[in-house]
N, C-alpha and C positions, 0 to 999 in steps of 0.2 A: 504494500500500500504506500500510496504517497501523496501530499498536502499539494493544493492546490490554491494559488492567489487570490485570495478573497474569501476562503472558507473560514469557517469559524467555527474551532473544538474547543472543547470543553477540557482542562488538564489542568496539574496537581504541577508546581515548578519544585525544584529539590533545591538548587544551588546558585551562588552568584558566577556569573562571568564578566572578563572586562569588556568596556564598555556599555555598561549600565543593562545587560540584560541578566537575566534568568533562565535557569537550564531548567526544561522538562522533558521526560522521556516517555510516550505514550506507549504504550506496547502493540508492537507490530508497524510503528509508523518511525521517520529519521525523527535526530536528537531535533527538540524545538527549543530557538533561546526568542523567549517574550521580553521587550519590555513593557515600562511601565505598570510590573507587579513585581511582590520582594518574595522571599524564598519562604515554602512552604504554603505558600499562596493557592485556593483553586480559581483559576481566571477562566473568562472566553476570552480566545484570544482568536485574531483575525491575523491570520495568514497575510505577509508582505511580501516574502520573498522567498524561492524554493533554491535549493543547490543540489546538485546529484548525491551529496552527504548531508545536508541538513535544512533548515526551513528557519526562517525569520519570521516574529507575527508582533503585534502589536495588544496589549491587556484590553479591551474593551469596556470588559464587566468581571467586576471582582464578586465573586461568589463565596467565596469565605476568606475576608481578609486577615492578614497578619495581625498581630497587637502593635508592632513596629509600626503600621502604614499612619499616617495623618494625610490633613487634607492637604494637596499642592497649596501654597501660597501665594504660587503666580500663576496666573489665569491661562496664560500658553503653556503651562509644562503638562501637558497630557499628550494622549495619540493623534496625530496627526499638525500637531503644533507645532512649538518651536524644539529643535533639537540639542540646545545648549546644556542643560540640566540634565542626568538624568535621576537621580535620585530625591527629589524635592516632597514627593511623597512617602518620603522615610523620614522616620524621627531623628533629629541631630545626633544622636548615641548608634540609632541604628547605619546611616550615611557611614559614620565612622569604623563600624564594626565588617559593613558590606567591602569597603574598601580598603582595610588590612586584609578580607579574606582572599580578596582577587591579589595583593601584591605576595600572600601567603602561598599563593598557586603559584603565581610566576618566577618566584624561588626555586619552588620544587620543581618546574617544569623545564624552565630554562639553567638551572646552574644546580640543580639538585641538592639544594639547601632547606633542610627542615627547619623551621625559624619560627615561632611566633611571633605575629607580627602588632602592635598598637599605633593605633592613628591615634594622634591627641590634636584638641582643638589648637590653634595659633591666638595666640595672644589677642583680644576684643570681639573673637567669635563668639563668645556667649552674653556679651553684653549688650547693653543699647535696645530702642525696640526693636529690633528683628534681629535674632541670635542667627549665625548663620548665612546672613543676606550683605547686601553693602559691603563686600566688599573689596570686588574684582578692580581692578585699576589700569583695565586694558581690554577695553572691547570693540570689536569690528563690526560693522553693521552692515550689511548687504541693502546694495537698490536695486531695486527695479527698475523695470524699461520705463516707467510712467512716473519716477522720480522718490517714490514709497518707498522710505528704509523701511529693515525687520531686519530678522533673524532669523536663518535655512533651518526646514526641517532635517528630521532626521535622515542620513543616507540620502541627502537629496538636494539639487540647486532649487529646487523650489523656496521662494523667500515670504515668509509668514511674518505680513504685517503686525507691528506692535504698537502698544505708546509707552512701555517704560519697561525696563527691565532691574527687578530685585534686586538681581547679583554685583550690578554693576555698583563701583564705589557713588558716594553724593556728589564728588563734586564732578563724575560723569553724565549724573542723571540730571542737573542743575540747567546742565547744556541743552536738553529737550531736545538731541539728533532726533529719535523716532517721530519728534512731533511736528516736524515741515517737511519739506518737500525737498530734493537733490537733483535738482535736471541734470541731463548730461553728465551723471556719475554713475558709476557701479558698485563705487564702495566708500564708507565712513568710519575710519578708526580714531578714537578719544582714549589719549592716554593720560593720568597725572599722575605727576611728581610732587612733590614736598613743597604745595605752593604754589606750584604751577601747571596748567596744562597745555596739552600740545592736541591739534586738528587732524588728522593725514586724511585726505580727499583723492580717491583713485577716478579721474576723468574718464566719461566714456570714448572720449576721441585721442589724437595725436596729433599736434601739439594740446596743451589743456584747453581748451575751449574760453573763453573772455568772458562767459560769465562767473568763472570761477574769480575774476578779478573782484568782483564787487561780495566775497564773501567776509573779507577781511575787517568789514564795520559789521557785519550782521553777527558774526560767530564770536563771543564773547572769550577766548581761549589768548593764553598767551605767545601762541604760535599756532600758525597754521600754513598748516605743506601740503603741495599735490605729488601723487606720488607716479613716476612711472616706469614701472617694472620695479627697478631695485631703488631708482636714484628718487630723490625725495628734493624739490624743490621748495625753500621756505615763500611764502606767499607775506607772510607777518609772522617777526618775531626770528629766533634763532633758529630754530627747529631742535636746540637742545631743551631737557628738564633734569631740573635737582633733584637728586635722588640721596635722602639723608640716611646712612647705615653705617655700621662699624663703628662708630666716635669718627666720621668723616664724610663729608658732602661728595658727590659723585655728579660729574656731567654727563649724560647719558643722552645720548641721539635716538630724537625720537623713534627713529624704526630699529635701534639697537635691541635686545634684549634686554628685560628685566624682571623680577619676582613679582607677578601679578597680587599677591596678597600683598597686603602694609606690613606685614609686620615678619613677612615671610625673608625676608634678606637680614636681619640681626637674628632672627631664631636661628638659619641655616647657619651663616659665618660661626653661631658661637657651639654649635653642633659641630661643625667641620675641626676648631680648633681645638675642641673638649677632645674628639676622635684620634686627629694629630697628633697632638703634644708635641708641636714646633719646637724644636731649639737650635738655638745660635748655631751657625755653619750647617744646619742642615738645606737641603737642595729639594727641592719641592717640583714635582709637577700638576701644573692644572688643565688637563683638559675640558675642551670647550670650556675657553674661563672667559666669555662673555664679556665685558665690560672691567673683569677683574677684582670682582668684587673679593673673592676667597686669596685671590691673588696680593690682595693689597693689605688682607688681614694679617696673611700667612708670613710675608715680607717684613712685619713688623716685629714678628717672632724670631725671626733666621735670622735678621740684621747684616751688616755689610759684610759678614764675611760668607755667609749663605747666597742662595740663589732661588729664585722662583722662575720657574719658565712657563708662562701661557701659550697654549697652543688654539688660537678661534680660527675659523673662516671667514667671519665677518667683517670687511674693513670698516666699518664704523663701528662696532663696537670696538675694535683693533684701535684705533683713533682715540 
């Protein structure tokens, strides 16, 4: 037997998988991974996608939910919405517990380490009104042909209108991208830094198109770039942002890489060094060291007669 695009069975899910799904295994039919249900769950689940080894479906209807599940928070995270989230409908303890168990498989699977693994919150995650939310510091918006940012569904260029998204930090949301219009673009990424924010505008044409000229009074940001292909041209502003971590301020180019949480670049640095234990004359490598964040902690450790060597791809973050 085998699942068919559109059908809708009725199953029992056992386990987590990456990428926000759940394994269940019906008897006599391939493995099904659902999302948008948590393990142990019995869902209908609608059929999205078949492969010659297994079958992708979507929860529909939860028919005997977990004690973990709560209600999504944000209005798009369910089937057929936006694809950014996928666990929103998991309790904060559960999200955490789902996602040591999937990094607990990929131990065992890729490097054959048995580990127990704990996810703990980052530092501000449980406070404020929305535990959990607020606090992504780097999100890309997808347009449409008719000017309409969203966010792509799952597995799919389809772009699912919005007007705000949870995850994203305040002083992303503050900006109102989802809530006007982008002629002649395809993409809207808002980044902030410690203070400041930066624009990047991907134009639908070559060269950018002149009315991107006039966005530089309307977009409240303290930088704003169009971007094409890799090269990022500033429109307003520098096109860098302050990035404050380690006991030191960091100039960071806006399409450079950085730690999307706030508080996720001193949590990691002082992880890395606790791990370590730098000392004088020691020789260090960092790969992919990005902007050099670990790099500039670790250097402070070793001192001049030591060595750190970063190895990025990126020449702006290399910059």
């Amino acid at each position: 037997m085998v699942f068919e695009v559109g059908e809708a069975v009725e199953v029992t899910t056992e386990d987590v998988a990456q990428g926000g799904w759940c394994v269940a295994r019906p008897p006599g039919l391939p493995v099904l991974f659902v999302r948008h249900a948590l393990p142990g769950e019995r869902v209908v689940a609608r059929v999205t996608e078949v492969t010659s080894r297994f079958a992708r479906a979507d929860a529909v209807e939860i028919r005997e939910p977990s004690p973990d599940r709560v209600a999504a928070p944000c209005p798009y995270a369910h089937s057929g919405g936006c694809g950014g989230c996928d666990w929103q409908h998991a309790s904060l303890p559960a999200q955490r517990a789902l996602k040591a168990a999937v990094i607990g498989q990929q131990l065992r699977r890729m490097a054959g380490i048995d580990r127990e693994v704990t996810v703990e919150p980052m530092p501000g995650d449980e406070t404020g009104g929305q535990p959990g939310l607020g606090w992504r510091t780097r999100v890309q918006f997808a347009v449409r042909d008719d000017g309409v940012p969203g966010l792509r569904k799952h597995r799919s260029h389809e772009v699912v209108a919005i007007d705000d998204c949870l995850i994203a930090h305040p002083g992303i949301r503050d900006l109102g991208i989802p809530r006007r219009t982008w002629p002649d673009t395809t993409a809207v990424e808002v980044i902030v830094g410690t203070g400041d924010r930066a624009v990047i505008v991907t134009p639908a044409g070559h060269p950018a198109p002149s009315s991107l000229a006039g966005l530089a009074d309307t977009v409240p940001a303290e930088s704003l770039l169009s971007r094409n292909r890799r090269r990022l041209t500033p429109l307003k502003g520098s096109g860098f942002l302050t990035q404050r971590a380690a006991g030191r301020a960091w100039r960071v180019s806006a399409g450079a890489f950085w730690q999307v949480h706030p508080a996720a670049a001193d949590t990691l640095t002082e992880a890395v060094l606790a791990a370590l234990e730098p000392k004088p004359g020691d020789t260090v490598l960092d790969l992919y060291c990005g902007v050099g964040l670990f790099a500039g902690a670790v250097a402070a450790k070793v001192g001049g007669d030591g060595a750190v060597i970063g190895i990025e791809e990126d020449p702006a973050a290399v910059r």
